[in-house]
CHARMM internal coordinates of N, CA and C (Angstrom, degrees):
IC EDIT
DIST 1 N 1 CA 1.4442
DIST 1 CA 1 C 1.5260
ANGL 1 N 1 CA 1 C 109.76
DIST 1 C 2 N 1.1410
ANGL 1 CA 1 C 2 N 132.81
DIHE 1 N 1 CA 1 C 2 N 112.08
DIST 2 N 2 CA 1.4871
ANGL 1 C 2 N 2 CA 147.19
DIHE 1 CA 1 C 2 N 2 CA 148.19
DIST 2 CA 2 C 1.2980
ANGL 2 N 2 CA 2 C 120.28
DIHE 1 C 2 N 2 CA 2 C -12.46
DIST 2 C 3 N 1.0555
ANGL 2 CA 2 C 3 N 136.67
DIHE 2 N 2 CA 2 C 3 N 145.14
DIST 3 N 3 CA 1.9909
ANGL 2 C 3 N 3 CA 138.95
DIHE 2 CA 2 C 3 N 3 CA -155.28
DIST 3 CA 3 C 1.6345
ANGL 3 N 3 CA 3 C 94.83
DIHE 2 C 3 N 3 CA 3 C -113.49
DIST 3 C 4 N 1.8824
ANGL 3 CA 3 C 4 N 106.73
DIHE 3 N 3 CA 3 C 4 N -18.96
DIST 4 N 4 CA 1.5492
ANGL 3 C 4 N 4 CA 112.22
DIHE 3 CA 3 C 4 N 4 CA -165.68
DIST 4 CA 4 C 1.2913
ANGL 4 N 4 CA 4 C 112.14
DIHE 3 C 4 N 4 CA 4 C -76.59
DIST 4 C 5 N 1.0233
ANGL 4 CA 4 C 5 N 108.38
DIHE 4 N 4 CA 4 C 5 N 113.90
DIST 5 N 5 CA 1.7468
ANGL 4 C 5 N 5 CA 101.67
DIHE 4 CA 4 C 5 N 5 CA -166.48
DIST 5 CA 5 C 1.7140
ANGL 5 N 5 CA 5 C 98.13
DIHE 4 C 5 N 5 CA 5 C -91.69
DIST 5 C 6 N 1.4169
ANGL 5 CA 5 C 6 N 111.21
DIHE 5 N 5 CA 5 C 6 N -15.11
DIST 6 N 6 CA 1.6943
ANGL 5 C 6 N 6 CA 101.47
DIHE 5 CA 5 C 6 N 6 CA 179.27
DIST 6 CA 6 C 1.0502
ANGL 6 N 6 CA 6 C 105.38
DIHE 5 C 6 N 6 CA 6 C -118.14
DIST 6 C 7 N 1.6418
ANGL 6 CA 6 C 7 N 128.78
DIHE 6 N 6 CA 6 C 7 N 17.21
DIST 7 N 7 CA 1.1252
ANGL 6 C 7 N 7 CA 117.14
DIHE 6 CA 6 C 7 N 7 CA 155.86
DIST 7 CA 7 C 1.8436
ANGL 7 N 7 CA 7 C 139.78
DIHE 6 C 7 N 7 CA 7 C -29.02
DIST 7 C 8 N 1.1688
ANGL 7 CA 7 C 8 N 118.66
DIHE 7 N 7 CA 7 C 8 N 99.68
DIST 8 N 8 CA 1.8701
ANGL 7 C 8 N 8 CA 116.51
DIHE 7 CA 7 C 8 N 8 CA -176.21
DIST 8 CA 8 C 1.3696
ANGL 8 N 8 CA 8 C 107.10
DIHE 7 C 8 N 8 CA 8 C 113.13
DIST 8 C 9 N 1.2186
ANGL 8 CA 8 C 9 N 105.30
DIHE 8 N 8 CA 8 C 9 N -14.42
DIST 9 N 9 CA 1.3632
ANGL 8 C 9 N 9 CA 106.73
DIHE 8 CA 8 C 9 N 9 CA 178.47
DIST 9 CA 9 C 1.5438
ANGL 9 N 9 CA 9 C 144.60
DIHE 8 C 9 N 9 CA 9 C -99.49
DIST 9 C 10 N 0.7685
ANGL 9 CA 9 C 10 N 145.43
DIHE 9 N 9 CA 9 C 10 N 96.84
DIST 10 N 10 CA 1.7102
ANGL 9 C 10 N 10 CA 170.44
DIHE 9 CA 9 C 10 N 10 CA 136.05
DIST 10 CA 10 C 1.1594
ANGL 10 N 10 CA 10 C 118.43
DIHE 9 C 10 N 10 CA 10 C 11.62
DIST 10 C 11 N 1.3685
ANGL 10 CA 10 C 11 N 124.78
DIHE 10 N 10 CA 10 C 11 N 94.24
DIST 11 N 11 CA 1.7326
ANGL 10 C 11 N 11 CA 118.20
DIHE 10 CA 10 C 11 N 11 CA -158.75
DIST 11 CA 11 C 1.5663
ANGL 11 N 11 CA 11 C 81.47
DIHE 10 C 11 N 11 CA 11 C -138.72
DIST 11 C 12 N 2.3077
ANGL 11 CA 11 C 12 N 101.34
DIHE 11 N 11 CA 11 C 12 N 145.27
DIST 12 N 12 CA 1.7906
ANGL 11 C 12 N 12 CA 97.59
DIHE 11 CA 11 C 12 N 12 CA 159.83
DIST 12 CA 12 C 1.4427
ANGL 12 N 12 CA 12 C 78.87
DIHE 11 C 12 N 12 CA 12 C -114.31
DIST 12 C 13 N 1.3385
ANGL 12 CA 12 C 13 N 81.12
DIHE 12 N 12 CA 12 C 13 N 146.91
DIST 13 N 13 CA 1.8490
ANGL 12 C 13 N 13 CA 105.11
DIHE 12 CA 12 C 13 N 13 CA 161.74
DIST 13 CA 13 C 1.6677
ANGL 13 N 13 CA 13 C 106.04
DIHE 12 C 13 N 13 CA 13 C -107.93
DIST 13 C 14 N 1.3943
ANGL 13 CA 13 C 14 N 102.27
DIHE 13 N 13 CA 13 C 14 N 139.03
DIST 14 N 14 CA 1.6613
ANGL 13 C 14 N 14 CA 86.99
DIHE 13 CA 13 C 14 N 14 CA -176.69
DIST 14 CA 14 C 1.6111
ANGL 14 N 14 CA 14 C 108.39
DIHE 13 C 14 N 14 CA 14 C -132.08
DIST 14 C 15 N 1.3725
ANGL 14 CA 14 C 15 N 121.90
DIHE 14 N 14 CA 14 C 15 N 154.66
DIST 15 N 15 CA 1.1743
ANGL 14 C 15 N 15 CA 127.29
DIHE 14 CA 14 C 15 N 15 CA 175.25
DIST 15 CA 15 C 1.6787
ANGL 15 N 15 CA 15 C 108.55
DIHE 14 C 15 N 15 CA 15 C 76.53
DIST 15 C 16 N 1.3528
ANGL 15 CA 15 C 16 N 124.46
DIHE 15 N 15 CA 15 C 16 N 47.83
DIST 16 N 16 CA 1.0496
ANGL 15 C 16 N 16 CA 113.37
DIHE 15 CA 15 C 16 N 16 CA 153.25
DIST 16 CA 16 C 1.3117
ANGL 16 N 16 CA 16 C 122.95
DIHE 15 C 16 N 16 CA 16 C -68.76
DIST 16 C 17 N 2.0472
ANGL 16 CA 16 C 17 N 112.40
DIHE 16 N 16 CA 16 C 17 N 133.38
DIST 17 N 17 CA 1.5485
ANGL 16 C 17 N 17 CA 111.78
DIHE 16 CA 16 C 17 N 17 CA 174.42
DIST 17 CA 17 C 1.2051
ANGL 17 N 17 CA 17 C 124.80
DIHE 16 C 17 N 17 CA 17 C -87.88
DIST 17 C 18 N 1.3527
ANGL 17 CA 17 C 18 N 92.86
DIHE 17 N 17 CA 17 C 18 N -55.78
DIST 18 N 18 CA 1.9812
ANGL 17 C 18 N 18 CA 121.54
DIHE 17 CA 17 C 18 N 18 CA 175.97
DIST 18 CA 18 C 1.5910
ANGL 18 N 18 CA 18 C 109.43
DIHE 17 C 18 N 18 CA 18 C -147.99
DIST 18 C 19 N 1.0953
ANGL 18 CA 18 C 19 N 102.21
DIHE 18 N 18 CA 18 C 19 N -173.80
DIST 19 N 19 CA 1.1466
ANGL 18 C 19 N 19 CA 117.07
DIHE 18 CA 18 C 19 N 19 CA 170.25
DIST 19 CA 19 C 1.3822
ANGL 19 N 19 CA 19 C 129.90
DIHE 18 C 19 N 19 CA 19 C -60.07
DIST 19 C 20 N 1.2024
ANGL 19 CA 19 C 20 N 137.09
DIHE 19 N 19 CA 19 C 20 N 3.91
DIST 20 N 20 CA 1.1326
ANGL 19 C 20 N 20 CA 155.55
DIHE 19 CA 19 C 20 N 20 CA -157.97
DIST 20 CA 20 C 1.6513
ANGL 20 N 20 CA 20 C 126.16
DIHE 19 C 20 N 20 CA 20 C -147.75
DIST 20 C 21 N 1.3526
ANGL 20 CA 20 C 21 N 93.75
DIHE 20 N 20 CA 20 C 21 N -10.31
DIST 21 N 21 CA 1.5858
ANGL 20 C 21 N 21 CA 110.71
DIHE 20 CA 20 C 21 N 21 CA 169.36
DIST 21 CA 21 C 1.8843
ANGL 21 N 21 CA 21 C 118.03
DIHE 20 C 21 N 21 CA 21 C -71.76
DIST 21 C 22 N 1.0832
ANGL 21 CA 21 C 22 N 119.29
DIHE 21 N 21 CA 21 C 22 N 133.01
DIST 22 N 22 CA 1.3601
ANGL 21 C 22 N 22 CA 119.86
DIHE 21 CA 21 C 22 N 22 CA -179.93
DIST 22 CA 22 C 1.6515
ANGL 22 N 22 CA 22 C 115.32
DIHE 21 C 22 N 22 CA 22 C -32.41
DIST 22 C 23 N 1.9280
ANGL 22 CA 22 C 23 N 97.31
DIHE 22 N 22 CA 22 C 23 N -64.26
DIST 23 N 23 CA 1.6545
ANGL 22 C 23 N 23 CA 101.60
DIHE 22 CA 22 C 23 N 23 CA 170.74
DIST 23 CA 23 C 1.5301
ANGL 23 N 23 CA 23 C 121.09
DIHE 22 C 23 N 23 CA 23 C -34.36
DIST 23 C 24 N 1.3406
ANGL 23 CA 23 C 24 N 116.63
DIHE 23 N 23 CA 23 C 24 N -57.20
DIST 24 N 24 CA 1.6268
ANGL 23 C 24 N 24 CA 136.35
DIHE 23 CA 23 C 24 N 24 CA 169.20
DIST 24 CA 24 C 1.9460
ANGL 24 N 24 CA 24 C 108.65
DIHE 23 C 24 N 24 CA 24 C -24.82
DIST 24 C 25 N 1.1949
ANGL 24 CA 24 C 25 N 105.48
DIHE 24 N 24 CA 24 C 25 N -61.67
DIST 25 N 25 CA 1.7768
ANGL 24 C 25 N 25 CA 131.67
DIHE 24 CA 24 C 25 N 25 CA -165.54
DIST 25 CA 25 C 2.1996
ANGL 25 N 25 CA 25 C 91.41
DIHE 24 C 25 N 25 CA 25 C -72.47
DIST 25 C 26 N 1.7113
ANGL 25 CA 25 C 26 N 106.58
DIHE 25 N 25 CA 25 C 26 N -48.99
DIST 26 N 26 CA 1.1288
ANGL 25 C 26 N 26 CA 97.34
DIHE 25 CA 25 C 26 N 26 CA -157.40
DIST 26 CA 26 C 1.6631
ANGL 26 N 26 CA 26 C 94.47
DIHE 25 C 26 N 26 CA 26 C -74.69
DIST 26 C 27 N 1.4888
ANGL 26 CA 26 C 27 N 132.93
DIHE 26 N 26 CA 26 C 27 N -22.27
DIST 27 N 27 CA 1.2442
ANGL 26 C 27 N 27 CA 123.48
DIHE 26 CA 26 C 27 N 27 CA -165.13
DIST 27 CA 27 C 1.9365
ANGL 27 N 27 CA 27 C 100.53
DIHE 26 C 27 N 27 CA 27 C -89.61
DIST 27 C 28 N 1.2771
ANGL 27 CA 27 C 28 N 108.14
DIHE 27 N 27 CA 27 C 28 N -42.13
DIST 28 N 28 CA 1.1647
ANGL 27 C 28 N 28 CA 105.15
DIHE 27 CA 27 C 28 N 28 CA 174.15
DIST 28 CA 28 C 2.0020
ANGL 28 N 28 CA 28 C 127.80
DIHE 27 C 28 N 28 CA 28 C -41.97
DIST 28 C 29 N 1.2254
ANGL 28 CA 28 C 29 N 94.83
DIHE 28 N 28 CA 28 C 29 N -28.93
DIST 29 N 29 CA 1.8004
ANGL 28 C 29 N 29 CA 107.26
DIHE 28 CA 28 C 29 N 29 CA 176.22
DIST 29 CA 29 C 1.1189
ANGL 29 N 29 CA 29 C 105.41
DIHE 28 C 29 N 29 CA 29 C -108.78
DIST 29 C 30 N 1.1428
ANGL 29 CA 29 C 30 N 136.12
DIHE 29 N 29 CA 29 C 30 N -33.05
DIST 30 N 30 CA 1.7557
ANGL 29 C 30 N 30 CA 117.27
DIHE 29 CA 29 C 30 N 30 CA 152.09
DIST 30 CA 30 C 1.6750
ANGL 30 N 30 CA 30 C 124.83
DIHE 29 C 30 N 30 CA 30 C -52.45
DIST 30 C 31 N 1.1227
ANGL 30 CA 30 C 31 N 90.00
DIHE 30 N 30 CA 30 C 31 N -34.48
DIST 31 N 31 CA 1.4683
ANGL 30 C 31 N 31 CA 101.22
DIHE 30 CA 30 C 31 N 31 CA 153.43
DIST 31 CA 31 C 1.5662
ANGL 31 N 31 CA 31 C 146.05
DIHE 30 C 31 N 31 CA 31 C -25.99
DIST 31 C 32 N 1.4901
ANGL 31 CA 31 C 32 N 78.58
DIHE 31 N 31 CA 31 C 32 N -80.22
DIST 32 N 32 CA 1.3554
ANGL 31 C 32 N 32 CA 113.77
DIHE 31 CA 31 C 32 N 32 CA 170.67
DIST 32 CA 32 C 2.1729
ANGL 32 N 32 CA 32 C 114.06
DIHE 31 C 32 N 32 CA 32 C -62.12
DIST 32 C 33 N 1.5378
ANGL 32 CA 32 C 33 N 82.07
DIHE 32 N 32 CA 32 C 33 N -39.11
DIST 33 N 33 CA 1.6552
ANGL 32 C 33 N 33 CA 92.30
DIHE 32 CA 32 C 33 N 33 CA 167.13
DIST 33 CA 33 C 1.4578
ANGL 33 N 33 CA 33 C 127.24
DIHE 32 C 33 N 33 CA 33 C -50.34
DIST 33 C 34 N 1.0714
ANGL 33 CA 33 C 34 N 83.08
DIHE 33 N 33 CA 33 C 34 N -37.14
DIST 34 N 34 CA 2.1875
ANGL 33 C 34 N 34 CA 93.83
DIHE 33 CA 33 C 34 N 34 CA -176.19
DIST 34 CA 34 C 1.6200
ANGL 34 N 34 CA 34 C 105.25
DIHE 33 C 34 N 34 CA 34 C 116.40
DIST 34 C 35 N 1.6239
ANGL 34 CA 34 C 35 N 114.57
DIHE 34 N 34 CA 34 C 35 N 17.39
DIST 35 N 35 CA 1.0520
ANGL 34 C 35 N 35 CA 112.44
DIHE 34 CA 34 C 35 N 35 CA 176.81
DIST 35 CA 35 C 1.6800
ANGL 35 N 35 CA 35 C 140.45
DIHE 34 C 35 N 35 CA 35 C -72.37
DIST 35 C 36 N 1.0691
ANGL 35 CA 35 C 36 N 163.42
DIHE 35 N 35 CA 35 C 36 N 112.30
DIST 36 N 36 CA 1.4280
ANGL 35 C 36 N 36 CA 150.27
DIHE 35 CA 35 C 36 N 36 CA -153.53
DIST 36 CA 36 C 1.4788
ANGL 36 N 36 CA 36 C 79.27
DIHE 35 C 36 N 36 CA 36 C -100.93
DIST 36 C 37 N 1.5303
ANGL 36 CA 36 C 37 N 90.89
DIHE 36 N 36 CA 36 C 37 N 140.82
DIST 37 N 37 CA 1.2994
ANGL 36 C 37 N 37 CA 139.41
DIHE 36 CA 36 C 37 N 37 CA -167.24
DIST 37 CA 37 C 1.2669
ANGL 37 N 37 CA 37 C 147.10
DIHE 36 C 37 N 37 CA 37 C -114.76
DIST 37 C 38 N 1.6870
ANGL 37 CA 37 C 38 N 125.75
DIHE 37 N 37 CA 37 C 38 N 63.78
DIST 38 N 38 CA 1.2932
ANGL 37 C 38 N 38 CA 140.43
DIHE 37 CA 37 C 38 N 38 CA -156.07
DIST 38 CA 38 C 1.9232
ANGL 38 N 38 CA 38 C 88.97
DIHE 37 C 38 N 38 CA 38 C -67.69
DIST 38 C 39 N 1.4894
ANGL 38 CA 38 C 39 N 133.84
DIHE 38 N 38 CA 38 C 39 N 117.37
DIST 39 N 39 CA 1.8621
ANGL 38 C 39 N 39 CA 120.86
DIHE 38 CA 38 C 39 N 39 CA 147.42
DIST 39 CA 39 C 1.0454
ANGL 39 N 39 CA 39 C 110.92
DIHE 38 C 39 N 39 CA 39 C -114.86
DIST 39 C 40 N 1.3807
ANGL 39 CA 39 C 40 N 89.86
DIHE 39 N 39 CA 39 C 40 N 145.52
DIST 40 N 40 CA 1.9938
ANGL 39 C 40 N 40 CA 108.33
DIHE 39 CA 39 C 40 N 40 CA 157.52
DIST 40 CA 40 C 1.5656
ANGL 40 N 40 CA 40 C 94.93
DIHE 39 C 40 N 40 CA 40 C -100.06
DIST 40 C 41 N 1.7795
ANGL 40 CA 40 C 41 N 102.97
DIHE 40 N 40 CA 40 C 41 N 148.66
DIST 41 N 41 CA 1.5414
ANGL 40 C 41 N 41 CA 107.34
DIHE 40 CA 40 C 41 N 41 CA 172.58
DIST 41 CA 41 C 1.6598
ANGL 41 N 41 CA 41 C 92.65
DIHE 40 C 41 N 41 CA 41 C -125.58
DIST 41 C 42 N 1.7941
ANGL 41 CA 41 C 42 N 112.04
DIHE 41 N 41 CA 41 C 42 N -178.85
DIST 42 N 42 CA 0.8906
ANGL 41 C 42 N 42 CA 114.29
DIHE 41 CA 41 C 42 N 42 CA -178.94
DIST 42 CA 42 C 1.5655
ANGL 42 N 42 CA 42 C 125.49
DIHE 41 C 42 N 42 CA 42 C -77.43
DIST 42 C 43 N 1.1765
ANGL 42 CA 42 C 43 N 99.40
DIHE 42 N 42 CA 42 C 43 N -51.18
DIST 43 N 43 CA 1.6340
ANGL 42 C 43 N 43 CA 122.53
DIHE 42 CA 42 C 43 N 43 CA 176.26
DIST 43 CA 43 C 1.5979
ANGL 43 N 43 CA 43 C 119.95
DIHE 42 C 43 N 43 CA 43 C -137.35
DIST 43 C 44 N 1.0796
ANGL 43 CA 43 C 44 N 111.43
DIHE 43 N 43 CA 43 C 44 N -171.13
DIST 44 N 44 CA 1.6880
ANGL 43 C 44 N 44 CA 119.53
DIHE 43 CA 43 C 44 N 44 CA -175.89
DIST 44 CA 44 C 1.6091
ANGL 44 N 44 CA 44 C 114.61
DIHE 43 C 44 N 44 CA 44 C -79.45
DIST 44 C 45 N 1.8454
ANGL 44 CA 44 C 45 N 102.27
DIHE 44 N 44 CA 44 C 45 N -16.64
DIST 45 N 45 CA 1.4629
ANGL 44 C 45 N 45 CA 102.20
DIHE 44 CA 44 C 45 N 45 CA 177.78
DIST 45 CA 45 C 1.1559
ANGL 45 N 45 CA 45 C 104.93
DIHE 44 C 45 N 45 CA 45 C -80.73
DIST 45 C 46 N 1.6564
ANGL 45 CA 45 C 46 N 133.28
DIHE 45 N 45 CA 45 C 46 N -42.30
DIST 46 N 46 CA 1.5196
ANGL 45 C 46 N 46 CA 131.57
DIHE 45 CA 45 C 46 N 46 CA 158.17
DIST 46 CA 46 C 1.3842
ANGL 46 N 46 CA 46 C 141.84
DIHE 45 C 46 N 46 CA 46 C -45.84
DIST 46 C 47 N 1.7000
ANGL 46 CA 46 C 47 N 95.54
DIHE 46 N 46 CA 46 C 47 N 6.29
DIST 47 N 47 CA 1.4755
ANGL 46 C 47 N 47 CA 84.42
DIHE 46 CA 46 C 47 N 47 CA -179.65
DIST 47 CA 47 C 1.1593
ANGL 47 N 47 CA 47 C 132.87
DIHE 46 C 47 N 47 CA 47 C -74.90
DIST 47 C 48 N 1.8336
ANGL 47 CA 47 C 48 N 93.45
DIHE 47 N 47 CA 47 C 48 N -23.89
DIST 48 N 48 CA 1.4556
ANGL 47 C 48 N 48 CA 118.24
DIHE 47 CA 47 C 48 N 48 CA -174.68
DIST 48 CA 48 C 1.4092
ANGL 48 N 48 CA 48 C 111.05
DIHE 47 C 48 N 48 CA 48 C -41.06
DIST 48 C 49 N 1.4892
ANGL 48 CA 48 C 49 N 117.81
DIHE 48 N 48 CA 48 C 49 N -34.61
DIST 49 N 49 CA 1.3888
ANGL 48 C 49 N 49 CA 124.33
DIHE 48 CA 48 C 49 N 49 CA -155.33
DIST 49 CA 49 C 1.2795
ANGL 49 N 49 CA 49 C 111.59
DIHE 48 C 49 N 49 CA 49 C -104.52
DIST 49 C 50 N 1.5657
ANGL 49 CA 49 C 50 N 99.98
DIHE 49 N 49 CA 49 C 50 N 8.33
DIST 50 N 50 CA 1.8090
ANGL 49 C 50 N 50 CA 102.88
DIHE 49 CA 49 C 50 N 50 CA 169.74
DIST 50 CA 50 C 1.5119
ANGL 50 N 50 CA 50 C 106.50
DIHE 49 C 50 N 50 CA 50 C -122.69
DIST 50 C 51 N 1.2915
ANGL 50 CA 50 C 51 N 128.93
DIHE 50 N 50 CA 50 C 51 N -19.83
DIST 51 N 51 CA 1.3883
ANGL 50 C 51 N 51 CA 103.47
DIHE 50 CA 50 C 51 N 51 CA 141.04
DIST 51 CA 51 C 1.4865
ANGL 51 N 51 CA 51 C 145.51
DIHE 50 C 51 N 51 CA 51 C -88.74
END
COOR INIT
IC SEED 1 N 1 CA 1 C
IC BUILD
């Protein structure tokens, strides 16, 4: 049995700022889940932190 609990699954996270923003923390462990990952960020300085 698999540890990925969001494995197959399709989540947007939206409004990432930085690294330190809630969105940031919630996509990072969906992440980690096995989740695929639609984001919106805030600006062009945030992008860094979504790829």
């Amino acid at each position: 049995m698999s540890n990925l609990l969001m494995a197959g699954k399709k989540v947007l996270v939206v409004g990432i700022a930085n690294d330190k923003s809630i969105a940031y923390g919630v996509a990072k462990k969906l992440h980690e889940q096995g989740a695929e990952l639609a984001i919106t960020y805030l600006n062009d300085k945030a992008e860094r932190f979504v790829r």
